[in-house]
C-alpha positions as CSV (number, residue, x, y, z in Angstrom):
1,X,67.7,123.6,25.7
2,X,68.5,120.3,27.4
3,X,71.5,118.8,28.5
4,X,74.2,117.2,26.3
5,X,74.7,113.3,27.4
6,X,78.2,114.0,29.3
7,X,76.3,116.5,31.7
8,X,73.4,113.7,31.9
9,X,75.5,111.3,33.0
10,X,77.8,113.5,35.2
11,X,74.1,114.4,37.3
12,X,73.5,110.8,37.3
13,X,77.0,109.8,38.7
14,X,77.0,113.0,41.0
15,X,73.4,111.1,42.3
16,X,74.9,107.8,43.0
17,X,77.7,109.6,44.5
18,X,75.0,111.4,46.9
19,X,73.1,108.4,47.3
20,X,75.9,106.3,48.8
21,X,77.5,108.9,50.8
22,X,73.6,109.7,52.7
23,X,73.8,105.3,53.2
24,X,77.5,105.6,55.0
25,X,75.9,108.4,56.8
26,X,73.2,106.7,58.3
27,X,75.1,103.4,58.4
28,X,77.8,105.8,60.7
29,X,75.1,106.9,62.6
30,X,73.4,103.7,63.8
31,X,77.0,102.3,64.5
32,X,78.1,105.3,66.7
33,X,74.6,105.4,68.5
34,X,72.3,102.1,68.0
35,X,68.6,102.6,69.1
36,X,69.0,99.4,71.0
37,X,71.5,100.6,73.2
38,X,69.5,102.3,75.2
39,X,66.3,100.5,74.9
40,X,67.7,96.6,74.5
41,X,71.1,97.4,76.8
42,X,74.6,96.0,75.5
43,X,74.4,92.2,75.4
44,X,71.9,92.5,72.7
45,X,73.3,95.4,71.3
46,X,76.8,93.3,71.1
47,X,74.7,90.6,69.5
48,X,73.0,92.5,66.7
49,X,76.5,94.1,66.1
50,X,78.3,90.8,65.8
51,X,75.4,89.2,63.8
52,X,75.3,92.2,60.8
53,X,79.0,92.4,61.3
54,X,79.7,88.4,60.6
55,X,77.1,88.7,57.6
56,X,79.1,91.5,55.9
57,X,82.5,90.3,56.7
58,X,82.1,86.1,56.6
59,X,84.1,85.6,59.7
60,X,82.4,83.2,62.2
61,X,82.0,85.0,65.5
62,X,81.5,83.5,68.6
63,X,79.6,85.6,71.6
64,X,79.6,84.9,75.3
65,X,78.3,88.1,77.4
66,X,77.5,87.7,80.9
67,X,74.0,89.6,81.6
68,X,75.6,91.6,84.1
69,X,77.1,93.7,81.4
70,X,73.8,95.2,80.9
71,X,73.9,96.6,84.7
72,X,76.9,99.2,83.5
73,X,75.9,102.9,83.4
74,X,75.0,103.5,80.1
75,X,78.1,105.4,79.2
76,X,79.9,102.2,80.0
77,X,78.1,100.2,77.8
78,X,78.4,102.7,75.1
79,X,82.1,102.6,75.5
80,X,82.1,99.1,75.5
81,X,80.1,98.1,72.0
82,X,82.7,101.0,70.8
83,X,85.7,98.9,71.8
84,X,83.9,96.2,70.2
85,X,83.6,97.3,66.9
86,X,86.8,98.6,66.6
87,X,88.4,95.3,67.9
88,X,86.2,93.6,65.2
89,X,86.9,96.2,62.5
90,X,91.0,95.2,63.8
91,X,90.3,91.6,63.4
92,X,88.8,92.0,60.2
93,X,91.1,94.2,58.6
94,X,95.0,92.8,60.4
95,X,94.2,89.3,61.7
96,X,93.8,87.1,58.8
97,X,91.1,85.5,61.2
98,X,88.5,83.4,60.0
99,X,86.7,83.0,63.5
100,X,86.8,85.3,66.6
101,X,85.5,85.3,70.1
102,X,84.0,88.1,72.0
103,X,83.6,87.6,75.2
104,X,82.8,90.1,78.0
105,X,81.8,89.8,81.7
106,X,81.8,91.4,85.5
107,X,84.0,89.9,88.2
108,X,84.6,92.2,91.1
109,X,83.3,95.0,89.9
110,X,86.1,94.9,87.3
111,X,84.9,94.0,83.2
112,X,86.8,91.5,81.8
């Protein structure tokens, strides 16, 4: 005995359901830990960020990092490409913005 076409497609919609949920996971998961945080540090980090982020969204975004960025404790830097996705995500969502600005940098031991 098979299945009627209503249970077909309510496994086939259940499995698109599943398969899109499994991408937001791992999408999640990249964003809240990126591989390249550790092994590239947080200027490229920023700049792979901005680059998928300007692809998805069309907004024109502007990056200038100073190097010394990349000398914070990792936590630091991890809290840093945090802030910036969520000020992005802010832009994106509030602003009305068609082109934004990141920039970053160390000046007395202070980031600015």
């Amino acid at each position: 005995m098979g299945l009627s076409s209503d249970e077909i497609n309510w496994w086939d919609e259940t499995e698109a359901c599943l398969e899109q949920a499994q991408r937001e996971i791992r999408t999640f998961s990249y964003l809240m830990h990126p591989p390249t945080l550790q092994t590239d540090k947080l200027v490229a980090s920023i700049g792979q960020f901005i680059a998928g982020f300007a692809d998805r969204t069309g907004l024109d975004i502007k990056m200038g990092l100073s190097p010394q960025l990349d000398q914070l404790s990792f936590q630091m830097q991890r809290t840093l490409l945090r802030v910036t996705q969520e000020a992005l995500a802010n832009v994106h969502r509030h602003a009305a913005a068609s082109r934004v600005r990141v920039n970053g940098r160390v000046v007395a031991g202070r980031v600015h």
